[in-house]
ROSELO-673497 format. One record per residue (C-alpha): residue number from 1; x, z, y; residue in one letter. Coordinates in steps of 0.2 Angstrom, whole numbers, plus 5000, padded with zeros to 4 digits. Layout:
% ROSELO-673497
(NUM,(X,Z,Y),'A') ...
END
This chain:
% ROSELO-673497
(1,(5000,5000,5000),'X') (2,(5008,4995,5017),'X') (3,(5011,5008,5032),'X') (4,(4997,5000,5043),'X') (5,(4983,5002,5029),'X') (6,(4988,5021,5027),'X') (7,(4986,5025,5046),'X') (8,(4971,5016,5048),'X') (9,(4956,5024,5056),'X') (10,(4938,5019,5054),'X') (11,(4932,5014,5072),'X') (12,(4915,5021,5069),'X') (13,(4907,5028,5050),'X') (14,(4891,5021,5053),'X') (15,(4885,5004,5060),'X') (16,(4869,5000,5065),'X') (17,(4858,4984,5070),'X') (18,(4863,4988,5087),'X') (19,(4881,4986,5082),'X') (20,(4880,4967,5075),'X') (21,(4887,4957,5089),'X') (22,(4902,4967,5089),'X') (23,(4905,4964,5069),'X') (24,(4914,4951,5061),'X') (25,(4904,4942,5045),'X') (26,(4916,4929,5043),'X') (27,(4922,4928,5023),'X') (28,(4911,4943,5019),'X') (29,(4904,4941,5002),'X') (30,(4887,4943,4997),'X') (31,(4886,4948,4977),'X') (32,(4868,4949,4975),'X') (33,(4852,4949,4980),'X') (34,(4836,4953,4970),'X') (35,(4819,4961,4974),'X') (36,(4816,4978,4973),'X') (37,(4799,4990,4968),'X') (38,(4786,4986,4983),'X') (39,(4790,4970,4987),'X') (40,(4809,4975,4995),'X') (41,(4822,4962,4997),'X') (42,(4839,4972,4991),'X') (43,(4857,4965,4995),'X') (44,(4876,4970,4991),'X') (45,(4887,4963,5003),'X') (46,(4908,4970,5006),'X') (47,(4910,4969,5022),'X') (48,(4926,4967,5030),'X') (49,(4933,4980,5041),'X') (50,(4952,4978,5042),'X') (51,(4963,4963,5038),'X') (52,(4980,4968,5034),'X') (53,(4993,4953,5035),'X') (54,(5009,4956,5030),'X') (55,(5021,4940,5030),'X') (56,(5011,4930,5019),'X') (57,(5002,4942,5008),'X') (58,(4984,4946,5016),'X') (59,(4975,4961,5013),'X') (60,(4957,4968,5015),'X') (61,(4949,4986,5019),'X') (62,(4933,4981,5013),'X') (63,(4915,4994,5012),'X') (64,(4903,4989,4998),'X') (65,(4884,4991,5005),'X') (66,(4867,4992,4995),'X') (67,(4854,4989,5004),'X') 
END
């Protein structure tokens, strides 16, 4: 693990629909969607947070979400 993902230090812990402009959904990756009991729509998307580029090598902090 590289010095820069150790330190890191979540902006906020919780985001909301207010927040969306400031998010970045580029190459987030959406692993499922389904219907759930009373007629719900349900997704499971990891979210990017942090992008971690050391020379060539590219790394992700990424938050799985059900909802």
């Amino acid at each position: 693990m590289t010095e820069s993902v150790k330190k890191y230090q979540l902006e906020k812990s919780y985001w909301a629909d207010e927040d969306f402009d400031q998010m970045g959904w580029h190459d987030n990756h959406k692993h499922a969607i389904s219907f759930g009991g009373h007629f719900s729509l349900l997704f499971h998307i990891d979210y990017i947070f942090k992008w971690v580029v050391t020379g060539k090598t590219c790394h992700f902090l990424v938050a799985a979400k059900f909802f």
